[in-house]
Backbone as a printed PyTorch tensor [residue, N CA C, xyz], in Angstrom:
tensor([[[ 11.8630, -53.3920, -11.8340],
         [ 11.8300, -52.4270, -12.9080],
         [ 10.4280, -51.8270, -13.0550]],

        [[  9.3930, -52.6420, -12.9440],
         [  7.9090, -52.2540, -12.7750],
         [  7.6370, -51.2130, -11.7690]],

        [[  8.5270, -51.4040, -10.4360],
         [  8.2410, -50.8690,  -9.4870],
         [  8.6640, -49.4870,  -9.9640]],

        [[ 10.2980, -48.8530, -10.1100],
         [ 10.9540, -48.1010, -11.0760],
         [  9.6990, -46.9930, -11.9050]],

        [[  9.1930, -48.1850, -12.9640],
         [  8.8840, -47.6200, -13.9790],
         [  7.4560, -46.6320, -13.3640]],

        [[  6.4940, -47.2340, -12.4650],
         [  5.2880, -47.0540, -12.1870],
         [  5.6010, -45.7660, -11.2050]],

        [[  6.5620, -45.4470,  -9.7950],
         [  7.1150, -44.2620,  -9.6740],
         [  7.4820, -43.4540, -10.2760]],

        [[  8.0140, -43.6600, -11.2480],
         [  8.5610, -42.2710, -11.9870],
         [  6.9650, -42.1560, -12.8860]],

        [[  6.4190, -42.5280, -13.2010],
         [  4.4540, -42.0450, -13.7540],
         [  4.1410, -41.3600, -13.1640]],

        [[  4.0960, -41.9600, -11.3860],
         [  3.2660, -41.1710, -10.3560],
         [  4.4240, -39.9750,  -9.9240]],

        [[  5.4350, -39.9260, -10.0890],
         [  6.2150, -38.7790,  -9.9280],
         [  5.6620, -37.5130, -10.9490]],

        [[  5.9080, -38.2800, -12.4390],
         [  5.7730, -36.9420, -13.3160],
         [  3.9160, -36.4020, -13.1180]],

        [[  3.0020, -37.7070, -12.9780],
         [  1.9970, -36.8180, -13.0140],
         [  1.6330, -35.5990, -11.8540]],

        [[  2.3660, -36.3860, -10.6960],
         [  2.1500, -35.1800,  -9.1760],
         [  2.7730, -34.5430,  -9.8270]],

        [[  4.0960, -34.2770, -10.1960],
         [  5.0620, -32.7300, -11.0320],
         [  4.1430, -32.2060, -11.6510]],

        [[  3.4540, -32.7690, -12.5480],
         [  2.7070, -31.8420, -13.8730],
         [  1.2880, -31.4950, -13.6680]],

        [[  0.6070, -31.6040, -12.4560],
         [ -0.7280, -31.6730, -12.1830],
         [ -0.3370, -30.0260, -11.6290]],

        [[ -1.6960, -29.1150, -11.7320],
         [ -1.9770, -28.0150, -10.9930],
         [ -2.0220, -28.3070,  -9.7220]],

        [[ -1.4980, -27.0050,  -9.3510],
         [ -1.6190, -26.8000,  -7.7460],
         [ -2.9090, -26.4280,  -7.5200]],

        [[ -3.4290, -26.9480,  -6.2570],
         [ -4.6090, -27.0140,  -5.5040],
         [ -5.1610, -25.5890,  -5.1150]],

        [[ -6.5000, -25.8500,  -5.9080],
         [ -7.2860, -24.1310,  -5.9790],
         [ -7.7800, -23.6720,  -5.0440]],

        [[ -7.1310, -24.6650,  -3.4690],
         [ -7.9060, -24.3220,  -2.4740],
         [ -6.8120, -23.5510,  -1.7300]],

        [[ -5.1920, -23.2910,  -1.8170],
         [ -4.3940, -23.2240,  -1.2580],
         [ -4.5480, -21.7140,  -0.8700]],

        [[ -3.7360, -21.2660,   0.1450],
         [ -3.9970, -19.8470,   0.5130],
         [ -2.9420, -18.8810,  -0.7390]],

        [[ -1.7950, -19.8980,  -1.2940],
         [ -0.9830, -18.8260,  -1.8380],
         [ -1.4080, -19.1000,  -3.7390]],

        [[ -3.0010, -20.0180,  -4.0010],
         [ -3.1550, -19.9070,  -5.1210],
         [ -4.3970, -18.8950,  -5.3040]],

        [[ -5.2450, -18.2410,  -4.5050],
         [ -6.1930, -17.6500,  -4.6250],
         [ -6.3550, -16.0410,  -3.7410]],

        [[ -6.5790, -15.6870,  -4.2770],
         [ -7.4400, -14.1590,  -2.9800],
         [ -8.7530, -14.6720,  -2.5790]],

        [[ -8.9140, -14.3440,  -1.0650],
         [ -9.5570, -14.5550,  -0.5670],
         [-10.8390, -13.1990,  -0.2290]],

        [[-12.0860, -12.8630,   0.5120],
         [-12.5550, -11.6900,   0.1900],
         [-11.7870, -11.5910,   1.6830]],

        [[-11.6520, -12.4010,   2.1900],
         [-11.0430, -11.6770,   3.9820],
         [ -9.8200, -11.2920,   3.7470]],

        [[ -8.7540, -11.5060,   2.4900],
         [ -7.6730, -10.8430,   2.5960],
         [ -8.0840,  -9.7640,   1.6730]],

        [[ -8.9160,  -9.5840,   0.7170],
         [ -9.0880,  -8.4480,   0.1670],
         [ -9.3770,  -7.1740,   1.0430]],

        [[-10.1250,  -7.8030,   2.1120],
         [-10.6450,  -6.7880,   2.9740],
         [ -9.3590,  -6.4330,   3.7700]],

        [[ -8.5440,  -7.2410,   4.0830],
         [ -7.4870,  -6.6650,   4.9580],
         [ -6.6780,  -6.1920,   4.4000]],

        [[ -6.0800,  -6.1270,   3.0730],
         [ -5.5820,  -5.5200,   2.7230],
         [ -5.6440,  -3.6620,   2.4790]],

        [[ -7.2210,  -3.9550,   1.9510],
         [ -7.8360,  -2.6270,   1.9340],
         [ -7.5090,  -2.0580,   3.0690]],

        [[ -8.0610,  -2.6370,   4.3670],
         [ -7.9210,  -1.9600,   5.7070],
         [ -6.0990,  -1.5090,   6.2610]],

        [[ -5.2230,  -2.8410,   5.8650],
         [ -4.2310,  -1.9870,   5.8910],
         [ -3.7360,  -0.2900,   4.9080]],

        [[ -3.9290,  -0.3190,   4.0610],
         [ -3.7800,   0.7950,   3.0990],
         [ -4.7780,   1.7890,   3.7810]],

        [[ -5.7750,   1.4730,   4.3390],
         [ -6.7410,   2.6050,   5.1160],
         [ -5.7010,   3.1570,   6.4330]],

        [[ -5.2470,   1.8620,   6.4640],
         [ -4.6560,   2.4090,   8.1690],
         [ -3.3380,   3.4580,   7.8570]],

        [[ -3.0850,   3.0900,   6.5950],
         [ -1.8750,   3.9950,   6.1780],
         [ -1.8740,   5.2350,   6.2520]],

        [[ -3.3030,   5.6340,   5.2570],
         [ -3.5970,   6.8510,   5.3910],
         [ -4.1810,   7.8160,   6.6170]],

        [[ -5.1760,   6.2740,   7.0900],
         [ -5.3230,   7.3080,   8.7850],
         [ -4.1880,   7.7100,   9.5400]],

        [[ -3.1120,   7.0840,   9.4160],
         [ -2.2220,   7.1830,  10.6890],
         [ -1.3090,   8.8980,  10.4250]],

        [[ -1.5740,   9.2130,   9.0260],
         [ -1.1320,  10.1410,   8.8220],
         [ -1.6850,  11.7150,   8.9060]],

        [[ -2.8230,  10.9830,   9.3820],
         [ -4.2380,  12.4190,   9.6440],
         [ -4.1770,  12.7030,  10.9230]],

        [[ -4.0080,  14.1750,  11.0800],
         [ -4.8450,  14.4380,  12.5640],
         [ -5.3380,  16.0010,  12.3450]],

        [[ -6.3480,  16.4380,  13.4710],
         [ -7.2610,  17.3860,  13.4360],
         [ -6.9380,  18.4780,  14.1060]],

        [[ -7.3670,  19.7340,  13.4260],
         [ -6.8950,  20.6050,  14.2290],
         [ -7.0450,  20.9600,  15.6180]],

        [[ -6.2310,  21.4050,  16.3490],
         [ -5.9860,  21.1100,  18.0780],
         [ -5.1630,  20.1310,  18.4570]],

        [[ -4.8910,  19.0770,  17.8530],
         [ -4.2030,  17.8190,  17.9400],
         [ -2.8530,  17.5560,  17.3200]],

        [[ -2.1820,  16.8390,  17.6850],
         [ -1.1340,  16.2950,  16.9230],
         [ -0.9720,  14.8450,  16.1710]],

        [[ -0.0630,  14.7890,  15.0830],
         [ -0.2760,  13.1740,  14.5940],
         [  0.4750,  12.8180,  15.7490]],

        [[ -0.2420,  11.3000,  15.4670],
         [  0.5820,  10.1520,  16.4430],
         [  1.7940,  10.0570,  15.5210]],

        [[  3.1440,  10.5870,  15.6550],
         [  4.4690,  10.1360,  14.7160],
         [  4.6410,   8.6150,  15.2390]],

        [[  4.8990,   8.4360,  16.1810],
         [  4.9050,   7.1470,  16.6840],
         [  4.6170,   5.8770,  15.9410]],

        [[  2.8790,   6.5140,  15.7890],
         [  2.2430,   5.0760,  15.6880],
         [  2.0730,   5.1870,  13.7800]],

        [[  2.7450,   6.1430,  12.9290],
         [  2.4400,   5.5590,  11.8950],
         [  3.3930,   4.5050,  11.3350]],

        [[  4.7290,   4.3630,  11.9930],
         [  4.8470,   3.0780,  11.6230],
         [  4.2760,   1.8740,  11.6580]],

        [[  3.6780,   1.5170,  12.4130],
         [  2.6030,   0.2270,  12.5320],
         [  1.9660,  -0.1540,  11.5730]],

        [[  1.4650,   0.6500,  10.6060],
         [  0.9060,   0.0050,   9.2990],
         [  1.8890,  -0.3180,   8.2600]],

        [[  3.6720,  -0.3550,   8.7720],
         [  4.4250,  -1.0860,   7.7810],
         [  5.1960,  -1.7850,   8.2630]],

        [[  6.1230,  -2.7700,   7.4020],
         [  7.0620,  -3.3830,   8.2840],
         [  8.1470,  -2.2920,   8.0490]],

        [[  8.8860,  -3.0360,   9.4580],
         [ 10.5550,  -2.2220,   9.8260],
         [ 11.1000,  -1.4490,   8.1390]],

        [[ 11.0640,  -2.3210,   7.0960],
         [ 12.0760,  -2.1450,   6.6650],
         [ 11.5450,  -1.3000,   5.1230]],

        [[ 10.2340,  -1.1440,   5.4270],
         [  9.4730,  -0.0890,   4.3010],
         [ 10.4870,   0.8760,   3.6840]],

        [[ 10.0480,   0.8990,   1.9900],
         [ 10.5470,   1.9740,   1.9240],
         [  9.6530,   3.3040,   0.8890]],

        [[  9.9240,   4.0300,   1.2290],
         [  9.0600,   5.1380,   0.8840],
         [  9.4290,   6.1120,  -0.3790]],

        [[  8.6430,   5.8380,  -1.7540],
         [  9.4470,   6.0070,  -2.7640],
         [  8.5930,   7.6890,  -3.2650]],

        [[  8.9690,   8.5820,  -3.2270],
         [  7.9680,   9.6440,  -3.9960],
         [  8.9960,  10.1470,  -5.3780]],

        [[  8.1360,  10.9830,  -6.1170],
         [  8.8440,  11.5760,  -7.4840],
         [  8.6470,  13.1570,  -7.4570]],

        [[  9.6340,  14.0340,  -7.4930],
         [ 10.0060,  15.2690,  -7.0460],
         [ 10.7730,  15.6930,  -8.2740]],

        [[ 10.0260,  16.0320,  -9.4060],
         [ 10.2440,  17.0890, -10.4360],
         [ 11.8190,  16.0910, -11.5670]],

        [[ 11.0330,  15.1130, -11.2130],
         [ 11.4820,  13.2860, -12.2830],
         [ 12.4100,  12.9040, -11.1350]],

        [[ 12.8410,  12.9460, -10.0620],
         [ 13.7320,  12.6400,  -9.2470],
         [ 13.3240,  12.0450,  -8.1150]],

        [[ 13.9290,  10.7180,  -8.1960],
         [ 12.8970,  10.1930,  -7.1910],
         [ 13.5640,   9.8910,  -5.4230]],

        [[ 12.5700,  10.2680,  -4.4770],
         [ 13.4480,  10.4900,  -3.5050],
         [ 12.9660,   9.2000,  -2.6800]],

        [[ 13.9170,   8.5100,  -2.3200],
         [ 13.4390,   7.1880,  -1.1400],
         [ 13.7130,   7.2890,   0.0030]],

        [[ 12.7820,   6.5480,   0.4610],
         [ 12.5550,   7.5270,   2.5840],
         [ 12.4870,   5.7160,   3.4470]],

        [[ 13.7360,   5.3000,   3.9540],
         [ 13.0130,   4.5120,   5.1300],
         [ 11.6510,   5.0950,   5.7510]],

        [[ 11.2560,   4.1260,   6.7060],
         [ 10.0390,   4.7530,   7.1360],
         [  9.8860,   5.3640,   8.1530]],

        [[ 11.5040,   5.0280,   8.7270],
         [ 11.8160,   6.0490,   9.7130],
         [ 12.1830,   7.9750,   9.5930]],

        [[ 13.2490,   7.9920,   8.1300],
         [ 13.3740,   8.8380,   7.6430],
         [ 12.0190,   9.5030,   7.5700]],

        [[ 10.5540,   9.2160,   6.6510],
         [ 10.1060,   9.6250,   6.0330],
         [  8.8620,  10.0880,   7.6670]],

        [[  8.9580,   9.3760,   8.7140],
         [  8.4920,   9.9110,   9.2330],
         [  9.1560,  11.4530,  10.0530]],

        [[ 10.1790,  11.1340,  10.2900],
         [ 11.0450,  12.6140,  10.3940],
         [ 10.4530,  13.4670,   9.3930]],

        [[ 10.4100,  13.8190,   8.0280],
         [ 10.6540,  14.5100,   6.9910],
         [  8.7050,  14.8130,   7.1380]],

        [[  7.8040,  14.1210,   7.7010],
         [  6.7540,  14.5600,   7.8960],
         [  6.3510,  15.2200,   9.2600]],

        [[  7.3290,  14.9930,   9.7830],
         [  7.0920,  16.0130,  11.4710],
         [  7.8990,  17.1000,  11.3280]],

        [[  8.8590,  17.2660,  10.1120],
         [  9.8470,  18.4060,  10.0700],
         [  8.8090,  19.2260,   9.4870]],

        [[  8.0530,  18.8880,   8.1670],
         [  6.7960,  19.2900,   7.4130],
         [  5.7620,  20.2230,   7.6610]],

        [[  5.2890,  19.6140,   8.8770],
         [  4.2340,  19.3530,   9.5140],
         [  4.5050,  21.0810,  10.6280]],

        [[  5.7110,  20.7240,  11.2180],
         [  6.2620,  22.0200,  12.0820],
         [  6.3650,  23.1620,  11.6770]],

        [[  7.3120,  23.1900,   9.9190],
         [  7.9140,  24.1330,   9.8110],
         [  6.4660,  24.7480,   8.7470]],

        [[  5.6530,  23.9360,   8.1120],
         [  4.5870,  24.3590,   7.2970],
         [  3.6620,  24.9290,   7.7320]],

        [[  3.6680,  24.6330,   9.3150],
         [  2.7780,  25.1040,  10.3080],
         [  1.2310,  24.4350,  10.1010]],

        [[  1.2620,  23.4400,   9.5550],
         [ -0.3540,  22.3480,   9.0100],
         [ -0.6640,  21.9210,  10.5030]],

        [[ -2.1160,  22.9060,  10.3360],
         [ -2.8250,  22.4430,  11.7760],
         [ -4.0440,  21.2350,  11.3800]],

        [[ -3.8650,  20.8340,  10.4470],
         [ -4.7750,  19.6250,  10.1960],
         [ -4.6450,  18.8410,   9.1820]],

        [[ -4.6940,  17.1760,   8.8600],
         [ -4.2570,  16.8600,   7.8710],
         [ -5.3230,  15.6320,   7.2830]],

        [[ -5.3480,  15.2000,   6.0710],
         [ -6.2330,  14.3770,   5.9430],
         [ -5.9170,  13.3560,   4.4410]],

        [[ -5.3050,  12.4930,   4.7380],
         [ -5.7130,  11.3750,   3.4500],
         [ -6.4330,  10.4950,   2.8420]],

        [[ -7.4050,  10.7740,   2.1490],
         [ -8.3070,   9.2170,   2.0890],
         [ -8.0600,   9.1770,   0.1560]],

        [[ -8.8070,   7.4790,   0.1500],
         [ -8.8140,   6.8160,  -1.1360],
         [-10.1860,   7.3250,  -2.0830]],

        [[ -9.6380,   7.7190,  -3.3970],
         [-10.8320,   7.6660,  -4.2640],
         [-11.2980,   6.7030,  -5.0580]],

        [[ -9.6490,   5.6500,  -4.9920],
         [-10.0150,   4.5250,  -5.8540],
         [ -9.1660,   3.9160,  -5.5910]],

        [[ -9.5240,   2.2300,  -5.7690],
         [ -8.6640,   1.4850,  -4.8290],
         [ -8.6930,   0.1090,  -6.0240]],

        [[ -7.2280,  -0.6580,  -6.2420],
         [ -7.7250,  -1.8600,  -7.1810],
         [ -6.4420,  -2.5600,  -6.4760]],

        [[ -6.9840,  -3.9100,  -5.7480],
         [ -6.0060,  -4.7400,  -5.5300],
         [ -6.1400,  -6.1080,  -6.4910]],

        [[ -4.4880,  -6.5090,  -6.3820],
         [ -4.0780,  -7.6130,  -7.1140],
         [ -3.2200,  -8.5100,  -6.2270]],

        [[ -3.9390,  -9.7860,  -5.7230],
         [ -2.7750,  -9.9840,  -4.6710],
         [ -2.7660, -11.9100,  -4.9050]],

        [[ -1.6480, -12.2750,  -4.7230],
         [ -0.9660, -13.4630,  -4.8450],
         [ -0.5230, -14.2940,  -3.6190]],

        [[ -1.2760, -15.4140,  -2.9430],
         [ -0.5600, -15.4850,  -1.8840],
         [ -0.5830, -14.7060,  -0.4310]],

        [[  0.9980, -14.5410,  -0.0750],
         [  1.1230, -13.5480,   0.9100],
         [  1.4960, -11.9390,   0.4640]],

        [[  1.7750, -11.6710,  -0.7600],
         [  2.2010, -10.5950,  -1.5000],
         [  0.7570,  -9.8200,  -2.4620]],

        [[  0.6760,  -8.6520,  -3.1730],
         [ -0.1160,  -7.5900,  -2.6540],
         [ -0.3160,  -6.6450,  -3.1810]],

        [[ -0.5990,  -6.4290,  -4.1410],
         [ -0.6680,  -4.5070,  -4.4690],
         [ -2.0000,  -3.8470,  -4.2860]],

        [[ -1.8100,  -2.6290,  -4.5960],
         [ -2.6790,  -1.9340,  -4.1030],
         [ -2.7800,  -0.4270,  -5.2700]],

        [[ -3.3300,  -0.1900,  -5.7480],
         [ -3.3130,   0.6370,  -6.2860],
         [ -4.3780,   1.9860,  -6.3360]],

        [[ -3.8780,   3.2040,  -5.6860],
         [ -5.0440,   3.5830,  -5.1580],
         [ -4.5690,   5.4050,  -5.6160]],

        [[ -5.5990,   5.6610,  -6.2180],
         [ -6.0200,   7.3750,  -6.2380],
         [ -6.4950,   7.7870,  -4.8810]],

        [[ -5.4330,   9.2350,  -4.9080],
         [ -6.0670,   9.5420,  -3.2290],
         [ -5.9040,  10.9470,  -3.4280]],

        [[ -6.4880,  11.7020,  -2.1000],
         [ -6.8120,  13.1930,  -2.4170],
         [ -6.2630,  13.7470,  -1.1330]],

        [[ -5.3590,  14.8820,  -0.7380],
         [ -5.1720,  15.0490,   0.8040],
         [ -5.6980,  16.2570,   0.8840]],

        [[ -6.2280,  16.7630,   2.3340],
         [ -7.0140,  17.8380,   2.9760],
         [ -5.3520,  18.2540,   3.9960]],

        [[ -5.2460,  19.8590,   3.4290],
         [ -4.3140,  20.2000,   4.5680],
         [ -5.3260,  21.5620,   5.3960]],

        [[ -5.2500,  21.5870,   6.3880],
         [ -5.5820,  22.6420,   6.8580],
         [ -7.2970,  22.9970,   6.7950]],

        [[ -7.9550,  22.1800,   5.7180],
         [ -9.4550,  22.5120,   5.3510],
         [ -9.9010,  21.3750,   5.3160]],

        [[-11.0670,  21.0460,   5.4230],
         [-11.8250,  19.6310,   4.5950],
         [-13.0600,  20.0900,   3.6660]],

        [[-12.9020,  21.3900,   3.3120],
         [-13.9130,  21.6600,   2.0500],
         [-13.0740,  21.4190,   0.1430]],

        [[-12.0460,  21.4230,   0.1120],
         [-11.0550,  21.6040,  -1.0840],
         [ -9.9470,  20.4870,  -0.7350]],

        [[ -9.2950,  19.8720,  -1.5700],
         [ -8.9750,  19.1900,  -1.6200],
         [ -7.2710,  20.2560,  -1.9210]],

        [[ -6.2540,  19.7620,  -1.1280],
         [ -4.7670,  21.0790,  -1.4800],
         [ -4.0850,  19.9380,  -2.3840]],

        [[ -4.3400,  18.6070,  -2.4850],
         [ -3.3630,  18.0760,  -3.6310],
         [ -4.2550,  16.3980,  -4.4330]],

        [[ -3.7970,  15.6130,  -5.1080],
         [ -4.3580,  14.0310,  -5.7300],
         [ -3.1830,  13.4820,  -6.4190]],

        [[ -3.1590,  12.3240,  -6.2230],
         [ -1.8770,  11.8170,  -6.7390],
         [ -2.3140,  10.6260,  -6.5760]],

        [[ -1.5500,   9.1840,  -7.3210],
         [ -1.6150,   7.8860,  -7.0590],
         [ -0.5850,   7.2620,  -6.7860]],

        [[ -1.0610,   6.1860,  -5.4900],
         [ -0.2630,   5.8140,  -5.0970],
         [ -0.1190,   4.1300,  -5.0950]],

        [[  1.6530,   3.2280,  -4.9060],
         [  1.1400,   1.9810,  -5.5610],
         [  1.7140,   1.6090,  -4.2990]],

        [[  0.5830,   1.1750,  -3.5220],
         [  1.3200,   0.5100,  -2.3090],
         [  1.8710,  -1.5390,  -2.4960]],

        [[  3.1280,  -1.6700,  -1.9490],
         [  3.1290,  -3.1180,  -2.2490],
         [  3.2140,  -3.6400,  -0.4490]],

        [[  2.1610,  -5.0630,  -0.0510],
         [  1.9880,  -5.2500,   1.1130],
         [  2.5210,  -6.9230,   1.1670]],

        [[  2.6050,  -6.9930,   2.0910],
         [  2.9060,  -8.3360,   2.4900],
         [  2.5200,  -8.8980,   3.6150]],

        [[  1.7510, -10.2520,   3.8560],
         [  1.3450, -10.5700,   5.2760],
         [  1.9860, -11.3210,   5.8100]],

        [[  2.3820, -10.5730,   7.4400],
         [  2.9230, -11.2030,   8.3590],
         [  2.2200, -12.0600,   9.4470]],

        [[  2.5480, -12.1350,  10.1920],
         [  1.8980, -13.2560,  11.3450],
         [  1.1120, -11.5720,  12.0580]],

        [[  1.7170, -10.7790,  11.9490],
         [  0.4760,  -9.3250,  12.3200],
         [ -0.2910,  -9.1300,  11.6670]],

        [[ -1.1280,  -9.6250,  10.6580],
         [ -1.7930,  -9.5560,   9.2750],
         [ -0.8620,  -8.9860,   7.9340]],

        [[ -1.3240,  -7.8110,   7.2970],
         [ -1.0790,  -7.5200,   5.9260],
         [ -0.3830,  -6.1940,   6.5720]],

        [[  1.1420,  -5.3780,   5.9920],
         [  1.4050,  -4.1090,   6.2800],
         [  2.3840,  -4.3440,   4.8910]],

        [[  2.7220,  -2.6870,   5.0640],
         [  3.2490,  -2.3990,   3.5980],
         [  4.5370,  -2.4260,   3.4200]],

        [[  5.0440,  -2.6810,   2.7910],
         [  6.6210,  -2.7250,   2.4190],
         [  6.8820,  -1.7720,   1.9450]],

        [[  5.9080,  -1.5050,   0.6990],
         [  6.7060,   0.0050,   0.2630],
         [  5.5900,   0.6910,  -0.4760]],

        [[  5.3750,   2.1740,  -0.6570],
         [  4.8020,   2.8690,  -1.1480],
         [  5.3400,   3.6200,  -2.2380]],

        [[  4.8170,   3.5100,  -3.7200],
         [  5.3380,   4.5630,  -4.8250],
         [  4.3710,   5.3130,  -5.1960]],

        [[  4.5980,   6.9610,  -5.4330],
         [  3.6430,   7.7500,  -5.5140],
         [  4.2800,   8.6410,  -6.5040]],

        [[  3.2920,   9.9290,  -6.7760],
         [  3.3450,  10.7660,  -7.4310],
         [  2.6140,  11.5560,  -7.5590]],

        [[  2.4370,  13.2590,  -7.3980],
         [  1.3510,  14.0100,  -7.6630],
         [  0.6490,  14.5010,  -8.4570]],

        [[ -0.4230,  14.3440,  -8.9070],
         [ -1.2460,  15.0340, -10.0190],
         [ -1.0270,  16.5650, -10.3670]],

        [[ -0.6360,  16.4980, -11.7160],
         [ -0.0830,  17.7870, -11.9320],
         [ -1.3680,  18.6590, -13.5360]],

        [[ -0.6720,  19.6090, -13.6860],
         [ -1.4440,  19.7700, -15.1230],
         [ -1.0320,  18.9330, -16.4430]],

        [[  0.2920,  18.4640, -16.2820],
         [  0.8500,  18.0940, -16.6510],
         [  1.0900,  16.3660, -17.1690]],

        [[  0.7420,  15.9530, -15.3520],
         [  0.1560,  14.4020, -15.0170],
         [ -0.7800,  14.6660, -14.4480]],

        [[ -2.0590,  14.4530, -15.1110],
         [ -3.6290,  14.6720, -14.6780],
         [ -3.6170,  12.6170, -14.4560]],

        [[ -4.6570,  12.6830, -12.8270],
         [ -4.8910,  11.2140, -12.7290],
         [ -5.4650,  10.7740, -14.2610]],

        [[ -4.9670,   9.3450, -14.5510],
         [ -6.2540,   8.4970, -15.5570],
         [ -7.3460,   8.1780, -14.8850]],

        [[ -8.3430,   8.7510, -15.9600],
         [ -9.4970,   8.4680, -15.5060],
         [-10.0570,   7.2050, -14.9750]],

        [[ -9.3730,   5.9190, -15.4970],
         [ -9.7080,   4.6090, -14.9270],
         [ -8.9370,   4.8130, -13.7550]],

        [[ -8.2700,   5.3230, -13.1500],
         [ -8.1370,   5.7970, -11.0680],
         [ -8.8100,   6.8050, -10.5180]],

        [[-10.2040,   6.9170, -11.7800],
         [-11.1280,   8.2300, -10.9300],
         [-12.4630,   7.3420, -10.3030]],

        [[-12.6130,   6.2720, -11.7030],
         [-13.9390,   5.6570, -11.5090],
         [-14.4460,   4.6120, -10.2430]],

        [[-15.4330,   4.2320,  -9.7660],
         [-15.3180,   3.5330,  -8.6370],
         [-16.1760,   2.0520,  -9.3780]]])
């Protein structure tokens, strides 16, 4: 009965003790902060190319997994894009808009990440055709997850800065 009684102690205290602050899925690390960042960079590079050139359509899947999905908001209506779809719908874009150059980067970037799971929350500005003016800004909430390939995105939710929806200023500041 001693034996009994003294297991079930050492049972409830292992149950009720915190999990270990050293574990990979209780802390962020700065090397996954950094990779995360770098995936969300790779997002946006893969979608740039310069005039004379073409995007790689190909290769912008690589900064997500297979089964991404691609969420934007189109006048309150929100349209969702596999990442296959959504790369179609950017080479259809791209053709019929006649955009001889393209460019996405981050103005502001705030991750929150748990584990193997991830967000990303980032103000961004795109260059079509120029890199003196900026043709649009919007924020976007990328959610990532790491695989045995590092960190890629599952899914992206966005929206464009309007007069209407002006960015918050806490996604202007750095």
């Amino acid at each position: 009965m001693k034996i009994v009684h003294a297991s079930l102690i050492l049972l409830l205290f292992t149950a009720c003790s915190s999990p270990d602050k050293n574990t990979s899925a209780a802390i962020a690390t700065n090397t996954d902060e950094a990779a995360i960042k770098q995936a969300v960079d790779n997002a946006y590079k893969s979608l740039g190319f310069s005039a004379g050139t073409q995007p790689a359509f190909d290769s912008i899947q690589y900064a997500f997994i297979p089964q991404a999905q691609l969420i934007n908001f189109i006048a309150d209506t929100a349209q969702i894009l596999s990442i296959g779809d959504f790369v179609k719908a950017y080479k259809n874009y791209v053709e019929t808009s006649k955009v001889q150059s393209f460019s996405e980067e981050e103005i502001y970037g705030r991750t929150d990440q748990y584990g193997k799971i991830a967000q990303r929350i980032s103000s961004y500005k795109t260059y079509i055709n120029r890199t003196d003016m900026p043709a649009e800004r919007g924020v976007n909430s990328f959610q990532l997850i790491k695989t045995k390939d590092g960190w890629k995105v599952s899914s992206i939710i966005w929206d464009i800065e309007s007069k209407n929806l002006p960015i918050p200023r806490t996604y202007l500041l750095q």
